[in-house]
C-alpha positions in Angstrom: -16.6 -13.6 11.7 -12.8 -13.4 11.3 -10.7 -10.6 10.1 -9.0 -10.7 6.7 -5.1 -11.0 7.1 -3.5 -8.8 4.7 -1.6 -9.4 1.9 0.7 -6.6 1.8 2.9 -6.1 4.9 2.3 -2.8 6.9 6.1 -2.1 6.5 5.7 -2.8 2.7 2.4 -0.5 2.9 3.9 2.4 4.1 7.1 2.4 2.4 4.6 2.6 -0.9 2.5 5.3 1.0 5.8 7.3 1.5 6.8 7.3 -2.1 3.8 8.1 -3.2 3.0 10.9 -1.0 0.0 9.5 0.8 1.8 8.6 3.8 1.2 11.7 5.7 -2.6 11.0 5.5 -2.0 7.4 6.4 0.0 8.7 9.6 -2.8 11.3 10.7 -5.9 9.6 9.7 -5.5 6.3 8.7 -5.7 4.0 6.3 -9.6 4.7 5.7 -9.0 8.1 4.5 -6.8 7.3 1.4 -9.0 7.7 -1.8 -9.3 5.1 -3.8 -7.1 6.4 -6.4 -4.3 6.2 -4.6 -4.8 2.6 -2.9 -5.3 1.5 -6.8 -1.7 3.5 -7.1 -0.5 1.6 -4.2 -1.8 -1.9 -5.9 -0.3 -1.0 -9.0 3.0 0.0 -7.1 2.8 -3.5 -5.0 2.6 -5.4 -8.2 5.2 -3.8 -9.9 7.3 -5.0 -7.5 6.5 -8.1 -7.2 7.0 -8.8 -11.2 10.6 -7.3 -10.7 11.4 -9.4 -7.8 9.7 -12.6 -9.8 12.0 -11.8 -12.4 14.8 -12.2 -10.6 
């Protein structure tokens, strides 16, 4: 069974992590141990993004 290739780059990832303050759990524990709250933060975040660079 293959592995699902990511979307979001890791760079992209962990630029979100840093501004939302997650990034220091992401660092020491990995991605697994983000709650789910803040991954849906991070999805929200990612999407933003991508509507403003659609936009331009």
């Amino acid at each position: 069974m293959s592995k699902r290739k990511g979307i979001m780059s890791e760079h992209l990832k962990e630029e979100i992590a840093k501004e939302l303050g997650v990034y220091d759990i992401v660092k020491s524990d990995g991605w697994g141990n983000v709650s789910s709250r803040n991954c849906g933060n991070m999805v929200k975040k990612a999407i933003e993004i991508a509507n403003r660079n659609s936009m331009q």
